[in-house]
DOZATOR-614461 format. One line per 2 residues: number of its first residue (from 1); their letters; for each residue x, y, z of N, C-alpha, C. Coordinates in nm, 4 decimals. Each point is the difference from the previous one (the first is absolute). Last residue first. Example, Ala and Ser with C-alpha at 12.3 -4.5 7.8 and 13.67 -1.06 7.14 Angstrom:
<nodes>
2 = sa = 1.2850/-0.2250/0.7080/0.0820/0.1190/0.0060/-0.0770/0.1090/0.0730  0.0290/-0.5720/-0.0070/-0.0890/0.1190/0.0000/0.0900/0.1200/0.0000
</nodes>
This chain:
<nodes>
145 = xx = 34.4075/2.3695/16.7185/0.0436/-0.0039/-0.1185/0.0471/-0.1555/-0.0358  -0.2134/0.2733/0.4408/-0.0458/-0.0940/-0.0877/0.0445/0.0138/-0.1690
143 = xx = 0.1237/0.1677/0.5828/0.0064/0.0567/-0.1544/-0.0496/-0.1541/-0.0862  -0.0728/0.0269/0.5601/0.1149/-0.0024/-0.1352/-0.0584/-0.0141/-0.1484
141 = xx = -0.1200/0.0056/0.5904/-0.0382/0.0852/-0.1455/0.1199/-0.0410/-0.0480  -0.1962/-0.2444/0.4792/0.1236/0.0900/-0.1114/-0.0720/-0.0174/-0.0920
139 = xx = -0.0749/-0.3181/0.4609/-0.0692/0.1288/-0.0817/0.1421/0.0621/-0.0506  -0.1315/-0.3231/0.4135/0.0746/-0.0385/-0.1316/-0.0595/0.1190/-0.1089
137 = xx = -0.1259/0.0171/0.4486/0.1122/0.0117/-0.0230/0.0770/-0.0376/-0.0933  -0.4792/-0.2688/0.0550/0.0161/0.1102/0.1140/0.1563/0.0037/-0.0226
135 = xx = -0.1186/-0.1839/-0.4445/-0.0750/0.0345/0.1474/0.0861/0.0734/0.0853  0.0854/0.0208/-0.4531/-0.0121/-0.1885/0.0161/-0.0723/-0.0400/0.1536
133 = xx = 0.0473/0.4422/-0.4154/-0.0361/-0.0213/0.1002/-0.0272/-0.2075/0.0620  0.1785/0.4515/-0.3622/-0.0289/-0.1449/0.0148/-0.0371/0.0005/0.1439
131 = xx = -0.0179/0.3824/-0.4266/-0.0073/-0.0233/0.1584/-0.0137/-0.1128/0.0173  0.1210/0.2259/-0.4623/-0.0216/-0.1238/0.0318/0.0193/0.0234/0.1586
129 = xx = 0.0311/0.3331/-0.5150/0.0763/-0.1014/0.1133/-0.1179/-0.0414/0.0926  -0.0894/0.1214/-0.4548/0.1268/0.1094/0.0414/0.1057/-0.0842/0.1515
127 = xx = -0.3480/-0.1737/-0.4510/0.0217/-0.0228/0.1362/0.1338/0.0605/-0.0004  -0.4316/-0.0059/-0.3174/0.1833/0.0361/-0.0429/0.0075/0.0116/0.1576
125 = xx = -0.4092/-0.2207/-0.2406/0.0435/0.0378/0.1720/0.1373/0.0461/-0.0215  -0.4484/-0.0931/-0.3652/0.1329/-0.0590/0.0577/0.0421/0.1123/0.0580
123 = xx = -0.4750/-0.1857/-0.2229/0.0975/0.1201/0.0816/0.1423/-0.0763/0.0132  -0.4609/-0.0674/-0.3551/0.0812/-0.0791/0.0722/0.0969/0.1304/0.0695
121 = xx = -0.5528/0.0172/-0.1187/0.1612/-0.0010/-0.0578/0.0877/-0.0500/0.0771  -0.6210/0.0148/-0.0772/0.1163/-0.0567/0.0282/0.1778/0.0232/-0.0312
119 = xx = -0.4614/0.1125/-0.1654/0.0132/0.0959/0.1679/0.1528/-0.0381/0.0554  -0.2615/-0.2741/-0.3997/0.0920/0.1852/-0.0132/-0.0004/0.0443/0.0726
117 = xx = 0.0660/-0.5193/-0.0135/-0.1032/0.0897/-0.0107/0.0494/0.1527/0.0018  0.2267/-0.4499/0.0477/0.0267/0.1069/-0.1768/-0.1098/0.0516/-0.0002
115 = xx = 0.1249/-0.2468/0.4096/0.0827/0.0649/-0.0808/0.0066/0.1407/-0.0929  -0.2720/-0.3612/0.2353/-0.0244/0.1497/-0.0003/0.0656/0.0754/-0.0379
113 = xx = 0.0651/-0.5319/0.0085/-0.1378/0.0668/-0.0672/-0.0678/0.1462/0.0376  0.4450/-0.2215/0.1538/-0.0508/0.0419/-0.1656/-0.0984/0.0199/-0.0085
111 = xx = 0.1256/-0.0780/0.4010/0.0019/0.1819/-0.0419/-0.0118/-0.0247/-0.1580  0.1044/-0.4346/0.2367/-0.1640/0.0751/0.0272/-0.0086/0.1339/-0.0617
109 = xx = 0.4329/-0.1892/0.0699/-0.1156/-0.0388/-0.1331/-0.1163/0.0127/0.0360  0.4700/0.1869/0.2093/-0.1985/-0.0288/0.0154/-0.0211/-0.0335/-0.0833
107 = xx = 0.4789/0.0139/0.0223/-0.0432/-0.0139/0.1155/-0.1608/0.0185/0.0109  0.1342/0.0098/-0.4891/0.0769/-0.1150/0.0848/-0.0420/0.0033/0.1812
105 = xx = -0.0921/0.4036/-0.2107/-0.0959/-0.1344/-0.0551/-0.0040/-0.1508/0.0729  0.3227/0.4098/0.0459/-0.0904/0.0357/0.0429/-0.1273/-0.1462/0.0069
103 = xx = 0.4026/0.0234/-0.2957/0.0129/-0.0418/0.1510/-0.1281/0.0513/0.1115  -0.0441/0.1242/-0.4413/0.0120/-0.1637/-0.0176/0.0454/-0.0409/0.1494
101 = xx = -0.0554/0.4871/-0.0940/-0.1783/-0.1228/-0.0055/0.0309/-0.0837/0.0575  0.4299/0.2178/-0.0968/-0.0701/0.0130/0.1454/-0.0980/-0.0487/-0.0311
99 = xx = 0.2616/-0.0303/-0.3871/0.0002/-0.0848/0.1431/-0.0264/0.0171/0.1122  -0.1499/0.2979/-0.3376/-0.0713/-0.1015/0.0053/0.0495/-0.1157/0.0914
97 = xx = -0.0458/0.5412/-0.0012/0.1180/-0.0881/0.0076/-0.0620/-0.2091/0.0138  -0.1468/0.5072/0.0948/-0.0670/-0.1052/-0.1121/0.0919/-0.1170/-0.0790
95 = xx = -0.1597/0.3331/0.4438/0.1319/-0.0667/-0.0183/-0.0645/-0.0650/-0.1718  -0.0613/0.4149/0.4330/-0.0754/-0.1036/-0.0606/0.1335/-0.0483/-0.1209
93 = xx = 0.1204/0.2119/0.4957/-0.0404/0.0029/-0.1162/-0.0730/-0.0912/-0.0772  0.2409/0.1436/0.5191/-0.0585/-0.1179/-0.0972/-0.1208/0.0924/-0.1154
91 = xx = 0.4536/0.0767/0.3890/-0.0875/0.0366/-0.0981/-0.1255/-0.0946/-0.0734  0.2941/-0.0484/0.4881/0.0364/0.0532/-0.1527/-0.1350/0.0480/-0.0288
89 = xx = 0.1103/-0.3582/0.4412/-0.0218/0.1467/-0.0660/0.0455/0.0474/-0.1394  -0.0938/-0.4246/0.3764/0.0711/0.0501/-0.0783/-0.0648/0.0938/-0.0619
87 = xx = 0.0576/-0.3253/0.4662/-0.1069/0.1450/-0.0540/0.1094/0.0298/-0.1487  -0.0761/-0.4876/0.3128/0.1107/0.0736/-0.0471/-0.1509/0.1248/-0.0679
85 = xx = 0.0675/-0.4764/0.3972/-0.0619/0.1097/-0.0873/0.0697/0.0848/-0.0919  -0.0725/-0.4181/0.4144/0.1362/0.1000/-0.1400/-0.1124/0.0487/-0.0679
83 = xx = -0.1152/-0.1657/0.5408/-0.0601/-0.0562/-0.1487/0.1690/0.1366/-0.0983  -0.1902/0.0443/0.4698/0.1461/-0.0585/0.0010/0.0164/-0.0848/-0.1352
81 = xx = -0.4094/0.2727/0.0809/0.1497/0.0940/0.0200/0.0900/-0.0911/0.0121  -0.4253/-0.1594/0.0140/0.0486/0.0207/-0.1371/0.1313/0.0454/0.0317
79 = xx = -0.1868/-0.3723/0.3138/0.0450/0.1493/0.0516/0.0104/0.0010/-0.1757  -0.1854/-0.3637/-0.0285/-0.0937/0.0578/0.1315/0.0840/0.1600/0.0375
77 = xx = 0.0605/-0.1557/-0.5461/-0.0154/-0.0388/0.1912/-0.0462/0.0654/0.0820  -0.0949/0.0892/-0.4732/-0.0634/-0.1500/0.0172/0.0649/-0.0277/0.1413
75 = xx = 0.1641/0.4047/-0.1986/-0.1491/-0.0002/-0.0250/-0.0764/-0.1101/0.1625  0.4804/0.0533/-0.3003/-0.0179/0.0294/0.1791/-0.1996/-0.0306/0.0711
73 = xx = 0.3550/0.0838/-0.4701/-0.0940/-0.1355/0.0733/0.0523/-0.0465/0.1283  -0.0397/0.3891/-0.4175/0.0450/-0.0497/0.1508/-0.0198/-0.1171/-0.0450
71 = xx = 0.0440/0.4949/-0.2911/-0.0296/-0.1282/-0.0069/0.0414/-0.0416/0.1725  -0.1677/0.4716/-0.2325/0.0486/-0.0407/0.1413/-0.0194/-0.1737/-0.0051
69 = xx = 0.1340/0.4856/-0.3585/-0.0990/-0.1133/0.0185/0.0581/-0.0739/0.1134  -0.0648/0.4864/-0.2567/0.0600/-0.0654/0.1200/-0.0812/-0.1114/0.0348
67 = xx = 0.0437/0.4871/-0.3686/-0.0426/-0.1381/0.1054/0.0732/-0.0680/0.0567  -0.0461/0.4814/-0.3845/0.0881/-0.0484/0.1271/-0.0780/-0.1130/0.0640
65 = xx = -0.1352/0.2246/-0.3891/0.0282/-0.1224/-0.0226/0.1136/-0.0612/0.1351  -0.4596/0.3603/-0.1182/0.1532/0.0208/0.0827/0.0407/-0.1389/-0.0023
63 = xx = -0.4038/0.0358/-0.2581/0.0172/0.1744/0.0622/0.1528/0.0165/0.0771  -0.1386/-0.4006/-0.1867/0.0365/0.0590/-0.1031/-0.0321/0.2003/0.0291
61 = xx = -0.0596/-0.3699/0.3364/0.1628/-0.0178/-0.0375/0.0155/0.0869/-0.1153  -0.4438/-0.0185/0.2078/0.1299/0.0947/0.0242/0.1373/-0.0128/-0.0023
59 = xx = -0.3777/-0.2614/-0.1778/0.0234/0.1581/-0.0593/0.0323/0.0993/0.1173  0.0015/-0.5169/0.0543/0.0730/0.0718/-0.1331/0.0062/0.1163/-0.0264
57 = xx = -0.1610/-0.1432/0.4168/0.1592/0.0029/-0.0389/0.0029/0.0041/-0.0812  -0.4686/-0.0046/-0.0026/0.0661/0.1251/0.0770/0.1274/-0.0210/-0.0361
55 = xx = -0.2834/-0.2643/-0.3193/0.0287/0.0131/0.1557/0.0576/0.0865/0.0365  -0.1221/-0.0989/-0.4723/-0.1040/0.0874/0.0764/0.0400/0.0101/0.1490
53 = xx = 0.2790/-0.1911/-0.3383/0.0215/0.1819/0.0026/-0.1305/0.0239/0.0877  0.2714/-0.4639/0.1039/-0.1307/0.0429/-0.1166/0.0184/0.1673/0.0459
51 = xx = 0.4262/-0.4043/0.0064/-0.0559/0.1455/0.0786/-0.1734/0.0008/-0.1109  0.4675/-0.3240/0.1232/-0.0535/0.0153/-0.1202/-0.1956/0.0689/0.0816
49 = xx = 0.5970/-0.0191/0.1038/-0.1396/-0.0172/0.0080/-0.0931/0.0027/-0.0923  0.5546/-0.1499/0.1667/-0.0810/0.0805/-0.1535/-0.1529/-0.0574/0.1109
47 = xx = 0.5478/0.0879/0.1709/-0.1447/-0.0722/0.0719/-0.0451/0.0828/-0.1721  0.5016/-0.1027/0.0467/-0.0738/0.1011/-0.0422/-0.1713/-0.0631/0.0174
45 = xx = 0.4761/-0.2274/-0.0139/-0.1174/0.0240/0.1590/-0.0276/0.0941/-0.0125  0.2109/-0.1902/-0.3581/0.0626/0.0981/0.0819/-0.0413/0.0167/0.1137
43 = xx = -0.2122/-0.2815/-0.2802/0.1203/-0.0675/-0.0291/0.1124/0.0756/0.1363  -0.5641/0.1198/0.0489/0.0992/-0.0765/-0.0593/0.1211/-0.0397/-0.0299
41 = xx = -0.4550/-0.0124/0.2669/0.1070/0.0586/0.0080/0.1152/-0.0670/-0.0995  -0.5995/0.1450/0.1361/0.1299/-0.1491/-0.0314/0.0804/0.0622/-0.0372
39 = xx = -0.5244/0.0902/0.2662/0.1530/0.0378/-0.0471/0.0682/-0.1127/-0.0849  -0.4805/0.1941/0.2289/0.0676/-0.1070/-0.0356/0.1106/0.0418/-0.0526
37 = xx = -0.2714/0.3059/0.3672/0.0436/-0.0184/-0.1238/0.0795/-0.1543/-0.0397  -0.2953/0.3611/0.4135/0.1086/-0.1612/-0.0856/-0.0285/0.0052/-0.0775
35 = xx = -0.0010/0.5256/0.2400/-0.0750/-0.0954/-0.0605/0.0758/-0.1591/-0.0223  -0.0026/0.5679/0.2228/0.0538/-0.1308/0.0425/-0.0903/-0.0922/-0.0937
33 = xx = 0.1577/0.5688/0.0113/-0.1365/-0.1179/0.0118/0.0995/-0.1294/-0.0212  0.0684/0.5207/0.1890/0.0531/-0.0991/-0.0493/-0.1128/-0.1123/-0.0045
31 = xx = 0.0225/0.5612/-0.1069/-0.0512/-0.0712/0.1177/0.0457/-0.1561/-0.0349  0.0125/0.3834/-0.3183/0.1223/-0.0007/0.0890/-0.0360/-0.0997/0.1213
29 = xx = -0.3067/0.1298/-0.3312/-0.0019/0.1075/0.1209/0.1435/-0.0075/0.0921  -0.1114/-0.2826/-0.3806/0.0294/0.1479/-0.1011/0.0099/0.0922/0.1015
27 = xx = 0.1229/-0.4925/0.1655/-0.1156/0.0620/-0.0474/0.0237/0.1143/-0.0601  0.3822/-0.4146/0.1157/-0.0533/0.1258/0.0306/-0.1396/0.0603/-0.1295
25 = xx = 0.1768/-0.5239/0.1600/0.0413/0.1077/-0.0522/-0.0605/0.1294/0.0581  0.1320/-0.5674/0.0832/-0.0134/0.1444/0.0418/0.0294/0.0903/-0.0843
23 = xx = -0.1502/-0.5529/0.0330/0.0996/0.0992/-0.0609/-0.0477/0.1601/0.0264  0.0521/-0.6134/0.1855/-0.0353/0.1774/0.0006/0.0108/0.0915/-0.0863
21 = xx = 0.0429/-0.5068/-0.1461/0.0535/0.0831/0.0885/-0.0591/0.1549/0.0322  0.0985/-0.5645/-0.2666/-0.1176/0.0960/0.0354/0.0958/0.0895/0.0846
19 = xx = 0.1717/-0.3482/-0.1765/-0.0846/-0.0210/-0.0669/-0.0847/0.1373/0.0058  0.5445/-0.2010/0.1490/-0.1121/0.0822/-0.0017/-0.1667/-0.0246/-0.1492
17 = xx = 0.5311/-0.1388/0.1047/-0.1182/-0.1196/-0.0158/-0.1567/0.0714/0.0296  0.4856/0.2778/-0.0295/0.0163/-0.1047/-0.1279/-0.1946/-0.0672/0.0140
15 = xx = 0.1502/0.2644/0.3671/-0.0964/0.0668/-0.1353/-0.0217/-0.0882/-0.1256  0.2047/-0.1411/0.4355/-0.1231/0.0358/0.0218/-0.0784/0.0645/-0.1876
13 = xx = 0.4549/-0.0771/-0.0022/-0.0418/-0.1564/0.0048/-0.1574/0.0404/0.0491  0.2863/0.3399/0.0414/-0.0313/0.0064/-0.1285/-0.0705/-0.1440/-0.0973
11 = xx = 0.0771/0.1264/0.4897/-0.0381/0.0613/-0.0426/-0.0693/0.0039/-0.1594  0.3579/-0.2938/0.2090/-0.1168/0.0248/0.0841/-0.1216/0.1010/-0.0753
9 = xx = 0.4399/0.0969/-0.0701/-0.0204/-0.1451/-0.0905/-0.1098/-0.0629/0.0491  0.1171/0.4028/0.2210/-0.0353/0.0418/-0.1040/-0.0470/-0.1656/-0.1284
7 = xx = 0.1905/-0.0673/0.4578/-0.1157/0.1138/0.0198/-0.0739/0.0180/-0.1755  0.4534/-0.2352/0.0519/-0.1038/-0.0197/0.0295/-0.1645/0.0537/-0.0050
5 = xx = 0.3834/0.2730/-0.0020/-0.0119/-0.0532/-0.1346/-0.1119/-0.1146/0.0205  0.1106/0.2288/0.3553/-0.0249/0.0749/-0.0998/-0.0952/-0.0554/-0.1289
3 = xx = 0.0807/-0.2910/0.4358/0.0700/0.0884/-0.0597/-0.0675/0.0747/-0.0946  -0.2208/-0.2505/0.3972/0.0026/-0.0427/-0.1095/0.1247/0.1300/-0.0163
1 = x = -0.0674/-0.1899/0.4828/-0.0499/0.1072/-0.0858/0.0586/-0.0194/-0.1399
</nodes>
């Protein structure tokens, strides 16, 4: 069984190479919606998205900026549940913070060319803390600073 600290260096190595990931928010009815999202993470392991205002998760992140994003890679085996995973939580806000674009960019160059349409803004994820998960009994929460 992995240690603590392990566990979490695990974890933050899942988020470091992330591309994509679940992201959960809440509706104006309080009801939870589930959507993927491309991602990229930066210096801090702060996940940045880059969001259109016409899709649902955007306009209810800007009705309640509480979310929750579910990176893995578990997906692709035959059992997922014994696959790592991690749930992180915070806030996510829109961001105009230009080294976020640029790291944003850097992991898709494809997104340049929607970038700079006007539906389009960039989010960032103020990450409160972090559910890891490495499979069956490997599991813990710890604080993400």
């Amino acid at each position: 069984m992995a240690t603590e600290i392990e566990q979490e260096k695990e974890a933050r190595a899942l988020i470091a190479q992330a591309n994509a990931a679940s992201l959960a928010t809440l509706t104006a009815d309080g009801a939870p919606y589930a959507s993927l999202v491309t991602i990229a993470i930066d210096q801090a392991g702060q996940p940045i998205l880059l969001l259109s205002s016409l899709s649902d998760h955007t306009k209810n992140l800007i009705t309640d900026p509480r979310g929750s994003l579910l990176i893995e890679d578990a997906f692709h085996l035959k059992n997922p549940q014994t696959g790592p995973r991690v749930t992180l939580q915070g806030l996510i806000h829109p961001s105009d913070d230009e080294s976020d674009r640029e790291v944003f960019l850097l992991k898709h160059p494809s997104a340049q060319l929607y970038a700079g349409f006007d539906d389009f803004r960039f989010f960032k994820m103020a990450v409160e803390k972090a559910h890891f998960v490495g499979g069956f009994g490997a599991a813990r929460w710890f604080d993400f600073t």
